[in-house]
C-alpha positions in Angstrom: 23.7 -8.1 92.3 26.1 -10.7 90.5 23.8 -11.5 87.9 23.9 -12.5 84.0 24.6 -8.6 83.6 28.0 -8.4 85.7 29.9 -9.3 82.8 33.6 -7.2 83.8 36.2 -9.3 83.4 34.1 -12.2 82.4 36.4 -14.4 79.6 34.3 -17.1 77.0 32.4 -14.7 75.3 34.9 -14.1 72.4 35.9 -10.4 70.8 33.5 -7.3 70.6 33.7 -6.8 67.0 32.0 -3.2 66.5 29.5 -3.1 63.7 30.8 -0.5 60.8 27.9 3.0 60.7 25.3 1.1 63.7 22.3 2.6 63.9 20.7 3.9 66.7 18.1 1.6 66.7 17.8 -1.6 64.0 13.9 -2.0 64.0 11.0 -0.1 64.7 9.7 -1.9 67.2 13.2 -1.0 69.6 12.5 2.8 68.7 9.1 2.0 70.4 10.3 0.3 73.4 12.2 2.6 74.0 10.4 5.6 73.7 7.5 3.8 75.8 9.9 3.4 78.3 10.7 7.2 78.5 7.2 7.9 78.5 5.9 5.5 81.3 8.7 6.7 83.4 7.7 10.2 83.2 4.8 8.9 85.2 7.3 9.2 88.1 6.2 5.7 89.5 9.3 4.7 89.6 13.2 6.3 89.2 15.6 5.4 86.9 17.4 2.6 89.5 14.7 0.8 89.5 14.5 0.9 86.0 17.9 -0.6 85.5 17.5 -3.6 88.6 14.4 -4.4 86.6 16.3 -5.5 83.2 19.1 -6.8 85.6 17.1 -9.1 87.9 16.4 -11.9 85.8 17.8 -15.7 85.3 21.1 -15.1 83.4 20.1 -17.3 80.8 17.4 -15.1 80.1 19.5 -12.0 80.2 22.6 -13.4 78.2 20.0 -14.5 75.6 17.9 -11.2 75.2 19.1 -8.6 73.0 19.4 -4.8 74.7 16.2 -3.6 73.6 14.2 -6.8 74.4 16.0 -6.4 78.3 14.8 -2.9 78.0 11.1 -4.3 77.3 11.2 -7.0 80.0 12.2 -4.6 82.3 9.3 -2.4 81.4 6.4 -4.9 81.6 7.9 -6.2 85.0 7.7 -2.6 86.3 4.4 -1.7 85.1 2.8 -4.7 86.2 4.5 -4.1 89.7 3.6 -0.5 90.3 -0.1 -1.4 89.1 0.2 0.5 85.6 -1.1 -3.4 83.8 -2.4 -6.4 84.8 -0.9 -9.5 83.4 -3.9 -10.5 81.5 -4.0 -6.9 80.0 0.1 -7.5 78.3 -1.1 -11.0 77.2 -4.9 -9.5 75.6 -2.4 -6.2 74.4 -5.4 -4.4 75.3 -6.5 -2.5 78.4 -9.3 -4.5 80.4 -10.6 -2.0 82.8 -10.3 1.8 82.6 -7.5 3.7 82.6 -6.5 5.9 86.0 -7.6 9.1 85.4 -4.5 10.0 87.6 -2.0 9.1 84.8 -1.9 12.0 83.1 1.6 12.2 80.9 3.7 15.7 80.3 3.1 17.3 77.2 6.3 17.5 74.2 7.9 20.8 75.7 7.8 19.1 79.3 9.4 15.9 78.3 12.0 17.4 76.2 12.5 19.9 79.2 13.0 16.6 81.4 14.6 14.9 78.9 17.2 17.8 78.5 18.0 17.9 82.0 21.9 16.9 82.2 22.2 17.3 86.4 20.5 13.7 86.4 21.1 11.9 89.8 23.3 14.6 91.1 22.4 16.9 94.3 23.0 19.4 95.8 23.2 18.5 99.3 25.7 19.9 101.7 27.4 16.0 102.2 31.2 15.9 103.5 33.1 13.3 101.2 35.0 10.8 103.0 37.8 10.6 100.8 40.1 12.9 98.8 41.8 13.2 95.7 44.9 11.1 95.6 43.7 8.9 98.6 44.4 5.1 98.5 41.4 3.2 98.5 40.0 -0.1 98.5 36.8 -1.3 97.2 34.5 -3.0 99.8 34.3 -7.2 98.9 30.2 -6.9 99.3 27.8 -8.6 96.8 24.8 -7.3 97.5 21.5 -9.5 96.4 20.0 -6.3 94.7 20.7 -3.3 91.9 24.4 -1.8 92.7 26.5 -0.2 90.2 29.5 -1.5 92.1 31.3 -3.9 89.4 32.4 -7.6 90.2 35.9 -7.4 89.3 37.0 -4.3 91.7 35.6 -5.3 94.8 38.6 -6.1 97.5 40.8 -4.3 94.5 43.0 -1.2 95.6 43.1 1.9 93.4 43.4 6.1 94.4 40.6 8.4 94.1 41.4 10.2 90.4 38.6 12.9 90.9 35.5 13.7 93.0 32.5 14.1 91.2 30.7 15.9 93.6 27.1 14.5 95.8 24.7 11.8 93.9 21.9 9.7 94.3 23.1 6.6 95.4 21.8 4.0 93.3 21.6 0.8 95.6 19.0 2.6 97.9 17.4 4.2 95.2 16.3 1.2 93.1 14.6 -0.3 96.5 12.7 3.2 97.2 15.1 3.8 100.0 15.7 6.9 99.4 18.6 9.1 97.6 21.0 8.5 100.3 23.0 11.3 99.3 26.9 11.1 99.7 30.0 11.6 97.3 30.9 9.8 93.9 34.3 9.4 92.7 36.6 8.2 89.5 38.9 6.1 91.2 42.1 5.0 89.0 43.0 1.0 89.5 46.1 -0.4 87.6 44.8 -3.1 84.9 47.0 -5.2 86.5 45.7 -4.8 89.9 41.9 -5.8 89.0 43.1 -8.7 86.2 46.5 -10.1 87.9 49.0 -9.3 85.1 51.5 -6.8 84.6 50.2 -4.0 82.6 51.1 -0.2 81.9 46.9 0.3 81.3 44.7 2.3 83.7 41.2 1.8 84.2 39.1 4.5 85.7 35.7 3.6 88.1 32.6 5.7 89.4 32.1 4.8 92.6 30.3 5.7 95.8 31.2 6.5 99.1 29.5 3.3 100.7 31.3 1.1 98.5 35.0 2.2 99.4 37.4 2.1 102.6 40.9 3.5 103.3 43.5 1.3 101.9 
């Protein structure tokens, strides 16, 4: 979706000016919301696409205004009131008001650090031809979807040449609507800087990107 969270190529913002030794996390309460959302999502009521559309699919001004652990937060409320995990008059009491499902039953420490540790993630194993091939010209379809895609702004109708195949993965813009993995081919495709900005430039920049979102040149 072109929302607040699009923000590739973007210009008005000013520098990123990294903060010298940033902690992980700069109060307790975003080591919490995070962790909570690790631990509801272990439920398996929803995947981790869904996750991401539901800190994405807000008004920008809310978005450009939240900092990355409140988005994560907002994100988790909206998806636990959706999949019937809360009630909206249980997150404004901050109490439960009826009794817990006895079907939610969390894993246990060595199971979530066993999921946790899991680096495969959204990649598969199914037997799925790739339409393209390494140092293929490509061009990146000019969609703009109205839902979660991991297909930035700024590339879309750019040319560029598949750099490497990744292999078969989830793709994420069914995924996040619970339509299914959808399994086909993800690869880093290699775009001149000044292809995707429109100046003359010596730099490189490298994209993930799937199968459905790519055409031959």
């Amino acid at each position: 979706m072109n929302g607040g969270q699009d923000l590739g190529g973007m210009q008005g913002f000013g520098p990123v000016i990294p903060e010298p030794d940033e902690p992980v996390f700069h109060a307790e309460w975003e080591r919490r919301a995070f962790a909570v959302t690790l631990a509801l999502g272990m439920l398996g009521r929803w995947n981790i696409d869904m996750s991401r559309f539901a800190r994405e699919n807000r008004d920008p001004a809310d978005y450009l205004t939240s900092s990355y652990y409140e988005l994560w937060h907002k994100g988790l409320e909206r998806l636990a009131v959706d999949k019937g995990l809360v009630t909206q008059e249980e997150l404004r009491a901050g109490r439960a008001l009826a009794a817990r499902d006895p079907s939610l039953v969390a894993p246990d420490a060595a199971t979530a650090m066993k999921m946790l540790a899991n680096s495969r993630g959204a990649k598969l194993d199914d037997p799925v031809a790739p339409r393209f091939k390494v140092g293929e010209p490509v061009r990146v379809k000019n969609l703009n979807p109205p839902t979660h895609t991991r297909m930035p702004r700024y590339c879309r109708g750019r040319q560029g040449v598949v750099h490497l195949d990744h292999g078969v993965y989830v793709f994420p813009d069914t995924h996040a609507l619970g339509l299914g993995p959808k399994p086909q081919h993800c690869y880093s495709v290699r775009f001149s800087a000044g292809e995707l900005w429109g100046e003359p430039r010596r730099d490189v920049v490298h994209l993930d990107l799937w199968d459905d979102y790519l055409e031959r040149a």
